[in-house]
LUMNULUM-185177 format. One line per field, with one value per residue (C-alpha): x, y, z; residue in three letters. Coordinates in nm, 4 decimals. Example, Ala and Ser with C-alpha at 12.3 -4.5 7.8 and 13.67 -1.06 7.14 Angstrom:
2
px: 1.2300,1.3670
py: -0.4500,-0.1060
pz: 0.7800,0.7140
resn: ALA,SER
REM end
This chain:
307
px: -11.7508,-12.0681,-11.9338,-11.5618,-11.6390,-11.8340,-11.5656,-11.3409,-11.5244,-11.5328,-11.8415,-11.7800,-11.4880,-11.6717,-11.9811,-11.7610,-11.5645,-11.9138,-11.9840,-11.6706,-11.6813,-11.3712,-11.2302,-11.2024,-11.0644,-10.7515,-10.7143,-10.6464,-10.3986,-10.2057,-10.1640,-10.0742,-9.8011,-9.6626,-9.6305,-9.4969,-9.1939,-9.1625,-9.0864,-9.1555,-8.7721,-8.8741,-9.0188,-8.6661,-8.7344,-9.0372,-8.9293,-8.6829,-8.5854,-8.4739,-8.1793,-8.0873,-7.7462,-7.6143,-7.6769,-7.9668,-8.0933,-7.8055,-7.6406,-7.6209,-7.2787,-7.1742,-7.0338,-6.8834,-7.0700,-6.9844,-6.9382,-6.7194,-6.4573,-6.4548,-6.3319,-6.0386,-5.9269,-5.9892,-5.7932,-5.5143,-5.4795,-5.4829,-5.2193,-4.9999,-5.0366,-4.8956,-4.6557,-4.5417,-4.6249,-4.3353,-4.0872,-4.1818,-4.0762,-3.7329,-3.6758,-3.7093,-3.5347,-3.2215,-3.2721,-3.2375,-2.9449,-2.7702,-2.8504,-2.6908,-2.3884,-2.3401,-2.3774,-2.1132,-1.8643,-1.9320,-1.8536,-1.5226,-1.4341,-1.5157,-1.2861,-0.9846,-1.0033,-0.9837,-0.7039,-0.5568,-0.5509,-0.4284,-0.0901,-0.0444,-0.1039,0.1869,0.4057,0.3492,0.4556,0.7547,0.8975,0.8386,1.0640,1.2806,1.3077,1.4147,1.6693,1.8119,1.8343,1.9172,2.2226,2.3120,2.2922,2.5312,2.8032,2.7675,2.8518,3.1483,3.2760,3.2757,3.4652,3.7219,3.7584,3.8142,4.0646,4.2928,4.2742,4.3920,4.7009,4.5965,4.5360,4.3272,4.0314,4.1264,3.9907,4.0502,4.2253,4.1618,3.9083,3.6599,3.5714,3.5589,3.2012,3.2738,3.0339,2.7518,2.7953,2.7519,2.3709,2.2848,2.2397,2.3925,2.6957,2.9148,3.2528,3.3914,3.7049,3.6423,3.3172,3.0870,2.7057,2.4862,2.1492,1.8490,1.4602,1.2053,0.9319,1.1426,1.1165,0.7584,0.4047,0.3682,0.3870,0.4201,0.6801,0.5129,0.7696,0.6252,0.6377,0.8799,1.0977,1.3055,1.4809,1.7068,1.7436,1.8670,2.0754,2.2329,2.2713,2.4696,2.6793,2.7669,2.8049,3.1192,3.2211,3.1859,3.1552,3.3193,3.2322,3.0245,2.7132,2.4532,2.0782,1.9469,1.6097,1.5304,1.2200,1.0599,0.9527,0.5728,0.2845,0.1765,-0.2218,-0.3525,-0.1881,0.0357,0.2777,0.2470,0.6266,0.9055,1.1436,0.8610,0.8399,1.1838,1.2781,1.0238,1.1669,1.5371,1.4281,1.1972,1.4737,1.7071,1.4839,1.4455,1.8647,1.8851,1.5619,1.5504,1.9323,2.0727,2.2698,2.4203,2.2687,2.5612,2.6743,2.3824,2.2528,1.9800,1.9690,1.6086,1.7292,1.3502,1.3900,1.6952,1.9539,1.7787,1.9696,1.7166,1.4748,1.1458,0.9689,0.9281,0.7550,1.0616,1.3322,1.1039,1.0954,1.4769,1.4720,1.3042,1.5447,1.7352,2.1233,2.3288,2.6653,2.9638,3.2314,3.5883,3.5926,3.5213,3.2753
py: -4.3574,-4.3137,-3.9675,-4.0495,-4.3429,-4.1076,-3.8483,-4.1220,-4.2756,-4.1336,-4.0585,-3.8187,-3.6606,-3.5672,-3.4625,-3.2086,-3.1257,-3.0655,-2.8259,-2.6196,-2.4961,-2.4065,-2.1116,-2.3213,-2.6227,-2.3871,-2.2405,-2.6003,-2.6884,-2.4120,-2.4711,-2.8206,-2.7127,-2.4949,-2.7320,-2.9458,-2.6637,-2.6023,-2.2242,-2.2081,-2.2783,-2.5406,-2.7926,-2.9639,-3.1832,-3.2870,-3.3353,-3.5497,-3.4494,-3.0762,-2.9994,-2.6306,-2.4915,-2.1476,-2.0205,-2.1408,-2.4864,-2.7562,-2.7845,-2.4281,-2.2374,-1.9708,-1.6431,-1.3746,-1.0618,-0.7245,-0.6238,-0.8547,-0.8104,-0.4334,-0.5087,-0.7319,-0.4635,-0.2104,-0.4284,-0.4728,-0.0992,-0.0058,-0.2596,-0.1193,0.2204,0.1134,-0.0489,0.3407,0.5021,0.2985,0.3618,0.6996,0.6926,0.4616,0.7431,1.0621,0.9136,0.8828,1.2018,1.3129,1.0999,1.2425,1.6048,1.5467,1.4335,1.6960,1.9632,1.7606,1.7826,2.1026,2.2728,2.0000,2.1736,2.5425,2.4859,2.3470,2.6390,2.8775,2.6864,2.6806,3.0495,3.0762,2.8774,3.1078,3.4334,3.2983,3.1536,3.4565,3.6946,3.4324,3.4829,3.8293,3.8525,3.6369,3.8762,4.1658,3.9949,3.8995,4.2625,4.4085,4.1127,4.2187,4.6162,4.5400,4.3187,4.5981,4.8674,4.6230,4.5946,4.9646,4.9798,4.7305,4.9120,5.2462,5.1037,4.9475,5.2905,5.4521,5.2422,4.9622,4.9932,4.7204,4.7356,4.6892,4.7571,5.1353,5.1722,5.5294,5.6189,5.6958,5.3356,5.2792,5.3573,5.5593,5.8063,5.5635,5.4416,5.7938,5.7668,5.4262,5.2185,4.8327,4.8889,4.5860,4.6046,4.3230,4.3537,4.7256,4.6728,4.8547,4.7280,4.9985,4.7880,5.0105,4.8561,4.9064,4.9005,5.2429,5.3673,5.1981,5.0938,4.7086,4.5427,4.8838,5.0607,5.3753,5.5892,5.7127,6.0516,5.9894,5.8524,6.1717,6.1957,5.8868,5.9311,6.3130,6.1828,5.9252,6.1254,6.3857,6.1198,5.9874,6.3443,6.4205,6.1013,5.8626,6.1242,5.9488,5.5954,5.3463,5.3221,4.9880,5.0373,4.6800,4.5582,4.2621,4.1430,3.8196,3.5357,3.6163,3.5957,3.9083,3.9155,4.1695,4.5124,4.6174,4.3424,3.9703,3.8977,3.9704,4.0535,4.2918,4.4441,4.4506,4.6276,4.9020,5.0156,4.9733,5.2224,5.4457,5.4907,5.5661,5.8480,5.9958,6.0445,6.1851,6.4190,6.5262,6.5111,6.5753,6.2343,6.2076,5.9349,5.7584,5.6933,5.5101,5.1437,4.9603,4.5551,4.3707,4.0657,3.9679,3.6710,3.4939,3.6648,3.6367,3.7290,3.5969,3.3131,3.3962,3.1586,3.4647,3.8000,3.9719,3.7784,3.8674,4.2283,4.2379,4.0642,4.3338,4.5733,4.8392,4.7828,5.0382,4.8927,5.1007,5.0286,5.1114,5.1940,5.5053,5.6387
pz: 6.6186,6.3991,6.2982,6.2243,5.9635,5.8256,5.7953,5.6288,5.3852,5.0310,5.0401,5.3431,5.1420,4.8649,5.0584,5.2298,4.9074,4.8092,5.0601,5.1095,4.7416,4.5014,4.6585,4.9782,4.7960,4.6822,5.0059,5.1117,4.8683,4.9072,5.3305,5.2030,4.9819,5.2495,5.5053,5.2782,5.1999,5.5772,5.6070,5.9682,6.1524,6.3322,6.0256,6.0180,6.2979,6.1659,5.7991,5.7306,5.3521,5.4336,5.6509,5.8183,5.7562,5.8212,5.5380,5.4508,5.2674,5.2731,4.9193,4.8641,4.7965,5.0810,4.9246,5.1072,5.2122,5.0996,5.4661,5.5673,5.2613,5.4030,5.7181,5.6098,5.3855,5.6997,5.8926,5.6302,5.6243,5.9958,6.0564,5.7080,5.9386,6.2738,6.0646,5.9213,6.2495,6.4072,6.1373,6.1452,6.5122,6.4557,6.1788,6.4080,6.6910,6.4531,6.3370,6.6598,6.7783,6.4118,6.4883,6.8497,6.6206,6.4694,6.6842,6.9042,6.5925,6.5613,6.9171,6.8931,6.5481,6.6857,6.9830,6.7526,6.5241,6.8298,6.9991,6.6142,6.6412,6.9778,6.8472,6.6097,6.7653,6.9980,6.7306,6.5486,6.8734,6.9300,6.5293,6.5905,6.9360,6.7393,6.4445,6.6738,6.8705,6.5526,6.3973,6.7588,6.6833,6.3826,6.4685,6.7960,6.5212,6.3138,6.5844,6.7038,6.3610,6.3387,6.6297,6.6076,6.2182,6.4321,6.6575,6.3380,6.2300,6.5113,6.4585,6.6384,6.9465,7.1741,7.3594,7.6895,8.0337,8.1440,8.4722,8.5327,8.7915,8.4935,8.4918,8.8466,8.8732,9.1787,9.0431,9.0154,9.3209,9.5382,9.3382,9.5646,9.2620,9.1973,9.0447,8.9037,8.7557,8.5294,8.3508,8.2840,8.1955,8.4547,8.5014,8.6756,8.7660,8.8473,8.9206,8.6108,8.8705,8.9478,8.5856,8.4585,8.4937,8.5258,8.2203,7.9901,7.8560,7.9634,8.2152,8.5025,8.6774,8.9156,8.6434,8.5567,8.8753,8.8352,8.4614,8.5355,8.8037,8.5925,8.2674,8.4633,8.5519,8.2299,8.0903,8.3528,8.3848,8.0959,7.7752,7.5534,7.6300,7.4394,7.6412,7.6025,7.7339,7.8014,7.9319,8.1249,8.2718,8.4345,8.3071,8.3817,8.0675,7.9451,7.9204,7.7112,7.6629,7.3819,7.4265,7.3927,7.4583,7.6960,7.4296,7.2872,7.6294,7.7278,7.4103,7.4474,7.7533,7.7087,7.3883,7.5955,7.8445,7.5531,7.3847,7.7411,7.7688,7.4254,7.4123,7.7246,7.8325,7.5408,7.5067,7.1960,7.0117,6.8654,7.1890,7.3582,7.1880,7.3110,7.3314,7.4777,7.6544,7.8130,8.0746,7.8998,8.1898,8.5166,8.8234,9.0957,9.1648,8.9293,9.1748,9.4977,9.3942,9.5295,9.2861,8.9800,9.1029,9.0915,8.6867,8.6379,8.5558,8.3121,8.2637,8.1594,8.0490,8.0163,7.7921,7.7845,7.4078,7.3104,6.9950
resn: UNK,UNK,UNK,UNK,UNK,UNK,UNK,UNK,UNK,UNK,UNK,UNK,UNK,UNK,UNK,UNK,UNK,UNK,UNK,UNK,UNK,UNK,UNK,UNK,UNK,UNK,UNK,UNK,UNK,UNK,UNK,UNK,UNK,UNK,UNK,UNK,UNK,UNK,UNK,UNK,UNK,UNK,UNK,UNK,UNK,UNK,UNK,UNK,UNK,UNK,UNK,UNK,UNK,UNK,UNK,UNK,UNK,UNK,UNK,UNK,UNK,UNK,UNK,UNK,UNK,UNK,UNK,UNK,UNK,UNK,UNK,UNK,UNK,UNK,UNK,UNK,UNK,UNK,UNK,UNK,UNK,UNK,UNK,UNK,UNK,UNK,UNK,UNK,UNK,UNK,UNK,UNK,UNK,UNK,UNK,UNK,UNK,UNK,UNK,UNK,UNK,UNK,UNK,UNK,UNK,UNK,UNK,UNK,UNK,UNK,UNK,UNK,UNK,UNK,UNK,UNK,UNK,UNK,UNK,UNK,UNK,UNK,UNK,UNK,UNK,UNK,UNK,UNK,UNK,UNK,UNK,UNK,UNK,UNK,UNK,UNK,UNK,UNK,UNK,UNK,UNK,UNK,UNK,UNK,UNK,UNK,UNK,UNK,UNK,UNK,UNK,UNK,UNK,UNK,UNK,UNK,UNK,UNK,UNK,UNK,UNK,UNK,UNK,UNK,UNK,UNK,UNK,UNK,UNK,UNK,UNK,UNK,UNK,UNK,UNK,UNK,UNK,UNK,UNK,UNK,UNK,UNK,UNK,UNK,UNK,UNK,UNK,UNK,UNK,UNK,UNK,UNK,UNK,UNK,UNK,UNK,UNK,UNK,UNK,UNK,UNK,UNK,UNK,UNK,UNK,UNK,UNK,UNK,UNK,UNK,UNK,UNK,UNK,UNK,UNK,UNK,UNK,UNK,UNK,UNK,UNK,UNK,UNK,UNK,UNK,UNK,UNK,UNK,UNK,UNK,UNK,UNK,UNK,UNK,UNK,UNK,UNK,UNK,UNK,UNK,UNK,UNK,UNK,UNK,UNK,UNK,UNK,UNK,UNK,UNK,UNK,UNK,UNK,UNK,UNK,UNK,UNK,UNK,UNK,UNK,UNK,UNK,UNK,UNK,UNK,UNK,UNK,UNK,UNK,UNK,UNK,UNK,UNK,UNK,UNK,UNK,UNK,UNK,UNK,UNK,UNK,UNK,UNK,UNK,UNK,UNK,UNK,UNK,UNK,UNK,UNK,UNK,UNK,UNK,UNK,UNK,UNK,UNK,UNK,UNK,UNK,UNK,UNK,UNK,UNK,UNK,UNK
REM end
């Protein structure tokens, strides 16, 4: 107790102010001042005139970091990305769809234009059998005109049916052929399947040997008759080959079979015509193999009018 009076008194005080010296003195005021500022993080609980905040003494303004003001714009710009990235995707996905499109429009469009083509190859093949029925027409009015203009000059007489056994077809009929006879008209009916290839207007080897037989018929018994060489055929489609029509097809043959009588028979030409009739005149169900077989034929028509 002796010892701490002594410490407090002012005479103590300056007795050890005494002793510590200057440089100890300053060393002492400058702890004070310290503890007065309170550095050390835990002085706020013990000093009531500073308070903590987060950043830093209380009353000072908080600015923004440069870090921080990086990652917004970071942020900003990886969500301005996505934001492309999935229009890029809407944008190929319709380009997609749109090329699908197209290529859809175009296979539609390629098919018209072929089936465009296909009409007209046919319509063109139909306006061409039409064409050469129509001149075939006009060559057989011409060749009746001539005739009936023949007749008024012979002092007019009529065509009418000859009753003589020349137009009996008595002849034709010792060959085994179809013969017909219709108001002196006399239709001798033989098979093309006899005379051609399918579907050609070729003649075929064994061809010559009714043709012979039938042009040395008309030589002894029909030499002065008017003499029609018409072809027929079924109603079947042609695929490929020369011809695309009956009429084109029937017409070849009926003129094959007509350069055969004159070239190689020696038929005079003004006597024998030719007329392509195609599938207008069938004479048996097309519907059975065998009944387009028999439309499939050569008619030779004799008139009784002479040349």
């Amino acid at each position: 107790m002796a010892m701490e009076t002594r410490a407090n008194s002012p005479h103590c005080s300056t007795n050890l102010n005494t002793r510590l010296g200057a440089p100890a003195r300053c060393c002492f005021a400058i702890a004070s001042v310290l503890m007065l500022l309170c550095i050390p993080t835990g002085c706020n609980r013990s000093n009531p005139y500073l308070t903590a905040t987060p950043s830093g003494f209380g009353g000072l303004p908080t600015t923004p970091q440069p870090g921080q003001e990086n990652a917004a714009q970071l942020a900003e710009i990886e969500r301005r990305a996505r934001l492309l990235d999935e229009n890029n995707r809407q944008l190929t996905t319709q380009l997609a769809q749109s090329q699908q499109q197209m290529q859809l429009y175009r296979e539609r469009s390629e098919l018209m234009q072929r089936q465009l083509a296909e009409v007209s190859s046919q319509l063109q093949g139909s306006k061409l059998a039409q064409n050469q029925t129509s001149q075939q027409a006009r060559s057989l009015a011409e060749r009746i005109e001539n005739m009936e203009s023949a007749q008024r000059r012979r002092g007019g007489a009529k065509l009418t049916a000859n009753t003589s056994s020349k137009l009996t077809g008595n002849g034709i009929r010792e060959l085994g052929l179809n013969v017909e006879e219709d108001n002196g008209v006399i239709r001798v009916r033989i098979p093309a399947d006899q005379l051609f290839q399918s579907g050609t207007a070729q003649l075929s080897s064994s061809a010559s040997g009714p043709l012979d037989r039938i042009a040395q018929v008309i030589m002894r018994d029909y030499p002065q008759q008017r003499i029609a060489i018409e072809g027929h055929t079924d109603n079947s489609q042609l695929y490929g080959g020369t011809y695309t029509t009956s009429h084109q097809l029937a017409a070849a043959q009926s003129n094959a079979v007509m350069e055969q009588l004159t070239k190689r028979n020696h038929l005079p030409t003004t006597q024998l015509f030719t007329l392509a009739h195609g599938n207008n005149y069938p004479i048996a169900d097309n519907d059975s193999p065998a009944g387009r077989s028999s439309n499939r034929r050569i008619e030779f028509v004799i008139y009784p009018d002479t040349w």
